[in-house]
LUMFIGU-483151 format. One record per residue (C-alpha): x, y, z. Coordinates in pm, whole numbers, plus 50000, padded with zeros to 5 digits. Layout:
<r><u>X</u><v>Y</v><w>Z</w></r>
...
% end
This chain:
<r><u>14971</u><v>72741</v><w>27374</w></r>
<r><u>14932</u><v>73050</v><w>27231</w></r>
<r><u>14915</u><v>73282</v><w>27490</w></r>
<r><u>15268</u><v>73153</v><w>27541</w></r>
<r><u>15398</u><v>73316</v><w>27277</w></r>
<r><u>15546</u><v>73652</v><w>27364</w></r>
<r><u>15628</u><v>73913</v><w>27068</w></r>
<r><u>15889</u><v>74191</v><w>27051</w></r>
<r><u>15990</u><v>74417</v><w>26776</w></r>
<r><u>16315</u><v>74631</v><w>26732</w></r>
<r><u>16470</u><v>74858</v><w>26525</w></r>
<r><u>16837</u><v>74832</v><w>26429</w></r>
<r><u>17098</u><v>75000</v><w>26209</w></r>
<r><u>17227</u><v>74755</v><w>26027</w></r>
<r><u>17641</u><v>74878</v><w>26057</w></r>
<r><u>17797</u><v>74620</v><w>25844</w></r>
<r><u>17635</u><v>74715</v><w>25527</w></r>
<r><u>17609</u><v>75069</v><w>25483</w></r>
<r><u>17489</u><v>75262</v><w>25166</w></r>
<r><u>17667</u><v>75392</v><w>24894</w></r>
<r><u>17555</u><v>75750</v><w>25074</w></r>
<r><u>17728</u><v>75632</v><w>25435</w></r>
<r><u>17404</u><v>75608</v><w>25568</w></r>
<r><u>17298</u><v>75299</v><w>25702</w></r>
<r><u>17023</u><v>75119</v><w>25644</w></r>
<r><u>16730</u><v>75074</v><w>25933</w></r>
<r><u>16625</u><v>74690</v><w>25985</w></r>
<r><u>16324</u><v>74545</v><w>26208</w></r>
<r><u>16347</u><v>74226</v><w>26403</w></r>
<r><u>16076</u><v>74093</v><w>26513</w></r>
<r><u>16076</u><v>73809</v><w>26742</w></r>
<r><u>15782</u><v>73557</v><w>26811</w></r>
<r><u>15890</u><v>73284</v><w>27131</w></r>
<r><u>16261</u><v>73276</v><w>27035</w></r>
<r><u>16188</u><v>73293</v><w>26649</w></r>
<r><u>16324</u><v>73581</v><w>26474</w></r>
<r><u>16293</u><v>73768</v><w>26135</w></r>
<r><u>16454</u><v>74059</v><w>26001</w></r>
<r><u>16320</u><v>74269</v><w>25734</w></r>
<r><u>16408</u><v>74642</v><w>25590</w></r>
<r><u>16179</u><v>74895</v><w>25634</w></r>
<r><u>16284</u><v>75102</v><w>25352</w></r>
<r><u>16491</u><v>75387</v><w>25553</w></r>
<r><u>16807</u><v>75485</v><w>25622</w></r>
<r><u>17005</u><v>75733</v><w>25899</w></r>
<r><u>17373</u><v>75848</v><w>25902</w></r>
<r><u>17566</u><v>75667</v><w>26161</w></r>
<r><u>17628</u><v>75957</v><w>26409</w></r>
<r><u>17192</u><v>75964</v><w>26421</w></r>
<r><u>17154</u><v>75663</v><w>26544</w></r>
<r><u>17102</u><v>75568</v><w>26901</w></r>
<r><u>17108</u><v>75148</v><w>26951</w></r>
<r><u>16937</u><v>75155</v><w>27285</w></r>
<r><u>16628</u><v>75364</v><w>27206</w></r>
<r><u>16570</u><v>75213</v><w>26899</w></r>
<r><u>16560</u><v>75565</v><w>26747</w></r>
<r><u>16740</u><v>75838</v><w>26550</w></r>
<r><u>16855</u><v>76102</v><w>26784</w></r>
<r><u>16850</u><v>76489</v><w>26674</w></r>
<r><u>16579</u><v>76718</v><w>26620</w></r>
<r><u>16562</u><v>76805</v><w>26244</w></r>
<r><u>16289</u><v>76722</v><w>26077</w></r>
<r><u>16411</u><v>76443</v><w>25902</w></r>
<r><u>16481</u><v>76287</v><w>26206</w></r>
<r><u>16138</u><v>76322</v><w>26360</w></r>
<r><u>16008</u><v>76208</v><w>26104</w></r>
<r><u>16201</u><v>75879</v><w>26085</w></r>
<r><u>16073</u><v>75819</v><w>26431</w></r>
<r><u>15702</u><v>75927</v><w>26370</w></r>
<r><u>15751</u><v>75631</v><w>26127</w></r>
<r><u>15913</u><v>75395</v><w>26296</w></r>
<r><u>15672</u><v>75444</v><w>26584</w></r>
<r><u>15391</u><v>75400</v><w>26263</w></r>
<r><u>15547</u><v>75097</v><w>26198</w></r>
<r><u>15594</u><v>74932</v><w>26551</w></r>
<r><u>15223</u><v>75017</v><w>26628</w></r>
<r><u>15124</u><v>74849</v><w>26317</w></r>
<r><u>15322</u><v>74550</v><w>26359</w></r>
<r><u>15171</u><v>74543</v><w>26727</w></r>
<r><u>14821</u><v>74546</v><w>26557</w></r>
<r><u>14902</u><v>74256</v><w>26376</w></r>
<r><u>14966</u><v>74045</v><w>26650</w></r>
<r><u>14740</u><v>74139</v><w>26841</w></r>
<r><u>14475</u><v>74033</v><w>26535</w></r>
<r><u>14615</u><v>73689</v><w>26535</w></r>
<r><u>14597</u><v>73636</v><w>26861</w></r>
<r><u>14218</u><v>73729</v><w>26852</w></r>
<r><u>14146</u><v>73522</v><w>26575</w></r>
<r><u>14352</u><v>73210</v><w>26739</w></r>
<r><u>14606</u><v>73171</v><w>26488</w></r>
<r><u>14930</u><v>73069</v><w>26538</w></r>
<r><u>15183</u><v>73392</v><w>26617</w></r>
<r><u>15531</u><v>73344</v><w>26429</w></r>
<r><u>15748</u><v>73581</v><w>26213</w></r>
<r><u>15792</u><v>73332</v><w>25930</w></r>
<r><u>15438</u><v>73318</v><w>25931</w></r>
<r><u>15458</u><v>73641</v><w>25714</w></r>
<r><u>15800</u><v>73625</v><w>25593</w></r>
<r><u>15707</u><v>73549</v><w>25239</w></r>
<r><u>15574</u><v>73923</v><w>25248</w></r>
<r><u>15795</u><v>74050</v><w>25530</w></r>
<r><u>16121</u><v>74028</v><w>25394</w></r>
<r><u>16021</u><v>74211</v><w>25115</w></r>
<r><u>16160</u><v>74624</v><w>25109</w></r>
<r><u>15868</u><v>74815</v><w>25302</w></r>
<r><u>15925</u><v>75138</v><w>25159</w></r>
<r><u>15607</u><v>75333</v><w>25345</w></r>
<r><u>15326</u><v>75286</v><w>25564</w></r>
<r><u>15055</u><v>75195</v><w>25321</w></r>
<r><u>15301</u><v>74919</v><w>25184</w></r>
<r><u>15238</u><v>74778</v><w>25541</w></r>
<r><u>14924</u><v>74857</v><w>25563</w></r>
<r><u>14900</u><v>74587</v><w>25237</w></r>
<r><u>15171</u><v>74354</v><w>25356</w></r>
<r><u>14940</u><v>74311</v><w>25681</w></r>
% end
């Protein structure tokens, strides 16, 4: 039963709610077997830096590397987690960790904590 579970985690720009500074705010899904969750990772990118289908902020300034160095940061955490669970036999689903998911992740060591 467990091994069943498959896990996938994405990045989106979340166009329907921008900022007050017309940026717009970066979300994660992750998705456990057909169960999702979507939490905010605590960044932002202007609209025009944004590409959907990489999952990534395009450009090569360095505030866009850096989002990506994160991001990347982030996904390879996440994939750490699950990865755990699945060692230790527990049961793989996002609400699992929703209570401390859904809070704002606003760096690495947050996650780091949350995990």
């Amino acid at each position: 039963m467990l091994h069943d579970n498959y896990f996938k985690l994405s990045f989106f720009a979340k166009k329907s709610r921008p900022l007050r500074n017309g940026e717009l705010p970066i979300l994660a899904r992750i998705t456990v077997s057909g169960q999702q969750t979507e939490l905010f990772i605590g960044r932002s990118v202007p609209p025009t830096q944004w590409d959907q289908k990489r999952n990534r902020a395009t450009g090569t300034s360095k505030k866009e590397l850096e989002l990506n160095k994160y991001l990347e940061n982030v996904r390879t955490r996440f994939n750490e987690i699950h990865n755990m669970l699945l060692r230790e036999n527990k049961l793989v689903k996002p609400s699992r960790n929703n209570r401390i998911n859904c809070k704002r992740i606003s760096n690495y060591n947050e996650i780091k904590s949350v995990c």
